[in-house]
C-alpha positions in Angstrom: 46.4 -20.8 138.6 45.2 -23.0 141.3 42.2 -24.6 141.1 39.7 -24.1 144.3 36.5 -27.0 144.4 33.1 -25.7 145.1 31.1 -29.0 144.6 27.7 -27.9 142.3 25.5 -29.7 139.8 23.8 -29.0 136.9 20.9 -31.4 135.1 23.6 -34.7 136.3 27.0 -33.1 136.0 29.5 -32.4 138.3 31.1 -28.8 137.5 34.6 -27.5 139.1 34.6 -24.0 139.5 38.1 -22.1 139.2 39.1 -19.3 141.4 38.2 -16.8 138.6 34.9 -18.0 138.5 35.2 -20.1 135.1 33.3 -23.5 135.1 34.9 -26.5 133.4 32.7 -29.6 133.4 34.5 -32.7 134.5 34.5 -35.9 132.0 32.2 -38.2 133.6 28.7 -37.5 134.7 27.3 -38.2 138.2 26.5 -42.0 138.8 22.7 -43.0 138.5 21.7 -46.1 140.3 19.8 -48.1 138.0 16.5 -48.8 138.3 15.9 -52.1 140.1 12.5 -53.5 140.2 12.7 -56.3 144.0 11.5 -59.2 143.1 8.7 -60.5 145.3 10.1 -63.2 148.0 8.3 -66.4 147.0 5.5 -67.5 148.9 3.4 -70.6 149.5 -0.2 -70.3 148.3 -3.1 -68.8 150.7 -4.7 -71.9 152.5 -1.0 -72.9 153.6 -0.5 -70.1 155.1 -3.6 -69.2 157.3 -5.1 -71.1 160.4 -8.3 -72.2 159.9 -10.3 -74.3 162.7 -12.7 -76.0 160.3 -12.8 -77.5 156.5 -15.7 -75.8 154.0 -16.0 -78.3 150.5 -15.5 -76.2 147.5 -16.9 -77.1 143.9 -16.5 -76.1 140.9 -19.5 -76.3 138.3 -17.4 -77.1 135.1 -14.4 -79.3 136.8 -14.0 -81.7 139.2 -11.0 -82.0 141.7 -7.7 -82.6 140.1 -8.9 -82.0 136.2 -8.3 -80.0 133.4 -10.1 -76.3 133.4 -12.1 -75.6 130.5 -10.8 -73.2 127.8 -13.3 -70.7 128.5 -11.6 -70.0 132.1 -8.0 -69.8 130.1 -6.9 -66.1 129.2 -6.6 -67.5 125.9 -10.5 -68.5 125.8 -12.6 -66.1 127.4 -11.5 -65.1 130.5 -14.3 -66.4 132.3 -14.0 -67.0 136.2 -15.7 -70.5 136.7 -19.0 -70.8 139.0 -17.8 -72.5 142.6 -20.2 -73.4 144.7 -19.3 -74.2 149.1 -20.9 -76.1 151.5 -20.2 -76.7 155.3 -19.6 -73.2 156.5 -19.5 -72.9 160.3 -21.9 -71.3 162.2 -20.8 -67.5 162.5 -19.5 -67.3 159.2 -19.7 -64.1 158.5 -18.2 -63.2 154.6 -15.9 -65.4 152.1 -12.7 -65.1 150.7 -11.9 -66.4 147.5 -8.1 -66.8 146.6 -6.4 -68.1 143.3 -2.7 -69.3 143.1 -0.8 -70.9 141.1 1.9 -72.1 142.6 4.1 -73.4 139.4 4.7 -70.2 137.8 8.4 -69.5 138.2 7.9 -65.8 138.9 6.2 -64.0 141.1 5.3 -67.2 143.3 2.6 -68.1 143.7 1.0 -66.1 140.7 -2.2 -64.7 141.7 -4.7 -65.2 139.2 -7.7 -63.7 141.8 -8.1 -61.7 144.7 -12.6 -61.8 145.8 -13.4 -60.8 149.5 -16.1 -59.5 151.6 -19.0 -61.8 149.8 -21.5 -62.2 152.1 -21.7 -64.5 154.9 -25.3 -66.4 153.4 -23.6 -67.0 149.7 -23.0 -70.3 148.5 -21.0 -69.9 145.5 -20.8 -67.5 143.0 -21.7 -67.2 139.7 -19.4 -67.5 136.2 -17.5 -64.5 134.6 -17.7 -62.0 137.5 -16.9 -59.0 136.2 -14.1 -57.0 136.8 -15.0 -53.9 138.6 -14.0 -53.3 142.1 -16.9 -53.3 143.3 -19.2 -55.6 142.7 -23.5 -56.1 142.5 -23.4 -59.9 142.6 -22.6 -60.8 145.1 -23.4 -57.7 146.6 -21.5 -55.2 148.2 -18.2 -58.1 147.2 -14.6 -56.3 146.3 -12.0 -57.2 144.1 -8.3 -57.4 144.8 -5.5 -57.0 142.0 -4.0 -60.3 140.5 -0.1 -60.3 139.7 -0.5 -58.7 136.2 -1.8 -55.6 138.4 -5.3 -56.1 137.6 -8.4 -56.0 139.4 -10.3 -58.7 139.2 -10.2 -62.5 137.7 -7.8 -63.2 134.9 -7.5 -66.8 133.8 -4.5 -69.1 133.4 -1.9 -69.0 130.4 0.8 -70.5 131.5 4.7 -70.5 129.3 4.4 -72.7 126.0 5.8 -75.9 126.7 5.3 -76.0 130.7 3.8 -78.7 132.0 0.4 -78.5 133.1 0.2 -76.1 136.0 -2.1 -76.0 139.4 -4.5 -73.7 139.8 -5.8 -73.4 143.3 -9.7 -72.1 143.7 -9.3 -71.4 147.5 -12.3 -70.4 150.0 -12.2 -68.6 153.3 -15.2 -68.3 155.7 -14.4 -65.4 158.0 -16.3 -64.8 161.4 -16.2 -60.5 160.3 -18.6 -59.4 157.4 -16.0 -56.7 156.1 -12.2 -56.7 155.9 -10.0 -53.8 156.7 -8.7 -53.5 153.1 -9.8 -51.9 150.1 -10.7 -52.7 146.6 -8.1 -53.5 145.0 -5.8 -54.3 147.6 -3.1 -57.2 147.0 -3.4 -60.5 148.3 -0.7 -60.1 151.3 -3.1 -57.3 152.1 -5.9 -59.4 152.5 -4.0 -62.4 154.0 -2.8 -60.0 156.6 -6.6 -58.5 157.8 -7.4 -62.2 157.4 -5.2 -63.2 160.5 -7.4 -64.5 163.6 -10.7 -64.4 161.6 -10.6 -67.5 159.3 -13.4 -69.8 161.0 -13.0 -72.4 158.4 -11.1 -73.2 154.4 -11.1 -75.3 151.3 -10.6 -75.5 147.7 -10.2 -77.2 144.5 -7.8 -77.7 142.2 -7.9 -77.7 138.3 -4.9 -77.9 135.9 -4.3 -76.4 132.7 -1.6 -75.9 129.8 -1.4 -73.9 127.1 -1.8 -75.1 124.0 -0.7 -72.8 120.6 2.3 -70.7 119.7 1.8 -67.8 122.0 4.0 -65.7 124.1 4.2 -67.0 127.4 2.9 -65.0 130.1 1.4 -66.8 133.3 
């Protein structure tokens, strides 16, 4: 009896149906593309890649420039987002960006240890361990972006056993708008991008840190 082909499927298998209307399932199942999960291009971190017309000085209250950050900013002490304090905003500046890479993770890069914007324009730092709401009440009326683990909010550096001590980035943005287009918990391209043409003047501090202890690494 000669076999006729009306192409159906049934929960992922592919059926033949013969001209007497009997079903005989064929051998192999329908292909499934895996699931692939695109790894982020790598990137350079924030101050690189914006143009800003003027240079603010960034502080950190328990670091200087260049040093070691303290255990309780680590995600292995308590998580704490250090106190930075800015000076020489431009006239105009409306709001502040702060921005947190880490540019010697190996994946994604730069990791993205904090996303802060729309603090307002008369701050002059901000204080330690900011909570991690997205929405914040000091400073007020202040959102929170997601970091690369996907949460909103600061979370501190915890770099692979046995790396070398990494960078960590504490970057400041004086903007010439008091709100950005973006929402909380928006990712940091997100905010880069409403950034663009408003960035009146930037600067940061660096502070390095490695892990110490037998712990899985995770950046």
């Amino acid at each position: 009896m000669a076999t006729c082909w009306w192409p159906t499927t049934f929960n992922g298998i592919l059926f033949r149906i013969t001209a007497d209307g009997q079903a005989a399932t064929e051998a192999a199942e329908m292909a499934t593309p895996p699931d692939v999960t695109e790894k982020p291009a790598p990137s350079d971190i924030a101050i690189n890649l914006v143009d800003a017309e003027a240079d603010l000085s960034v502080t950190a209250r328990t670091f200087a420039d260049g040093d070691l950050i303290p255990l309780a900013h680590a995600a292995q002490g308590d998580n704490a987002s250090p106190a930075l304090e800015w000076g020489d905003a431009p006239e105009g500046a409306q709001s502040f960006v702060v921005i947190v890479d880490d540019p010697d993770a190996a994946e994604p890069k730069p990791f993205v240890h904090w996303v802060l914007f729309d603090v307002p324009g008369d701050a002059t730092g901000i204080r330690e361990g900011l909570p991690s709401d997205p929405v914040l009440q000091e400073p007020e009326g202040a959102k929170q972006g997601v970091n690369s683990r996907g949460q909103i909010g600061y979370v501190g550096p915890r770099p692979p056993l046995g790396d070398p001590a990494h960078n960590y980035h504490f970057q400041v943005f004086a903007l010439d708008i008091a709100e950005l287009p973006v929402q909380p918990g928006a990712k940091r391209e997100d905010v880069l991008a409403a950034m663009e043409g408003h960035v009146l003047a930037a600067g940061e501090i660096v502070g390095q840190y490695e892990r110490p202890g037998p712990e899985a690494p995770i950046n």
